[in-house]
C-alpha positions in Angstrom: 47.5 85.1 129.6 44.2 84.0 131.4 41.3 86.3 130.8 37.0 85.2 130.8 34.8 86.1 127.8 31.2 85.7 128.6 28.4 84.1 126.3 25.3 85.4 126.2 22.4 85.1 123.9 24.5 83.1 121.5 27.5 85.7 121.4 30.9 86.4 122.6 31.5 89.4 124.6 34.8 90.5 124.8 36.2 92.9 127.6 37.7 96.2 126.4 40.8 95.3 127.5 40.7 91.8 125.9 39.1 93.3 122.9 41.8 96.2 122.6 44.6 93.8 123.3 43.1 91.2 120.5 41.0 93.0 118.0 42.1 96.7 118.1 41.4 97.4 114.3 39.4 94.8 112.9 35.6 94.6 111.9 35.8 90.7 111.7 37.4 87.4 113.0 38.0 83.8 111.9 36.6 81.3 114.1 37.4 77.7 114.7 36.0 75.1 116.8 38.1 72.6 117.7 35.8 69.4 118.6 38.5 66.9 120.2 39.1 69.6 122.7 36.1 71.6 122.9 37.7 75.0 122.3 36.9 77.6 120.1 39.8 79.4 118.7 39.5 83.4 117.2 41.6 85.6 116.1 41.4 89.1 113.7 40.7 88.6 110.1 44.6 89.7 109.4 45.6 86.7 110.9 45.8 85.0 107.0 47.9 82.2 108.3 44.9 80.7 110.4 42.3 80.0 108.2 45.1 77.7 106.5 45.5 76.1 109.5 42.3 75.6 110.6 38.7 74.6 109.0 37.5 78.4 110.3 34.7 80.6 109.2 34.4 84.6 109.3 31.9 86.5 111.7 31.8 89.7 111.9 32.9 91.2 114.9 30.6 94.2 116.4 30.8 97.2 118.9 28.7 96.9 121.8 29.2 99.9 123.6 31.7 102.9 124.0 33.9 101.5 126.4 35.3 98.8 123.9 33.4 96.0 124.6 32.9 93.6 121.1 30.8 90.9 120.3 30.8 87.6 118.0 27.5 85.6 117.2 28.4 82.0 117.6 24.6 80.4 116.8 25.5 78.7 113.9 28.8 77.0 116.0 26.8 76.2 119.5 24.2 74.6 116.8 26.5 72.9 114.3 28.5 70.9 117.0 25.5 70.9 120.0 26.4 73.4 122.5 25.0 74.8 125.5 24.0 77.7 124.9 23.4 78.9 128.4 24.6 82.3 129.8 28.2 81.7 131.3 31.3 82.4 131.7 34.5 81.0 129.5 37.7 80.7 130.1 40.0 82.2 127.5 43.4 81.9 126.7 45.6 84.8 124.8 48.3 83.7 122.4 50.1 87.7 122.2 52.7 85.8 119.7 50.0 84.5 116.9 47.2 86.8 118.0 44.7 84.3 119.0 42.4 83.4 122.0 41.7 79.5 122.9 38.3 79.9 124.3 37.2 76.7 126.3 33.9 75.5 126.4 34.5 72.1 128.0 35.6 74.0 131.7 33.8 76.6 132.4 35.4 79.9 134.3 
């Protein structure tokens, strides 16, 4: 499924909906950028498969407001591997099966 996550000030914000669809009980994420592709991939810290998988770090995941939205502080990622770190929206990409989003920073949304 095909939803948009927004950066802003460095951070991921997550819709309710994708963030209650995604994240419903946990307090942090793995996170895993993905040069040859540009995509950053997240999913819930109970997800113990991906970090073998991937080369992924753990953020902590926080409530923004009351209706559900979360963020993820990305700095250290857009500064390791020389993002933009402009105000946008990002495409995102829900894997229901494995519990993980494909967030793409090389297209835009």
């Amino acid at each position: 499924m095909k939803y948009e996550v927004e950066l802003r000030s460095s951070h991921l914000l997550l819709s309710p909906t994708l963030s209650n669809l995604m994240m419903k009980e946990s307090n942090s994420v793995y996170v895993a950028y993905k040069e040859e592709n540009k995509t950053l991939l997240v999913t819930p810290k109970e997800n113990s498969w991906f970090p073998k998988l991937h080369q992924s770090q753990e953020f902590m995941l926080k409530s923004k407001d009351l209706k559900g939205t979360k963020s993820i502080s990305i700095r250290e990622i857009l500064i390791d591997h020389d993002l933009d770190d402009l105000d946008r929206k990002l495409s995102c990409t829900v894997h229901d099966g494995k519990k993980f989003m494909k967030i793409d920073f090389a297209n835009p949304a």
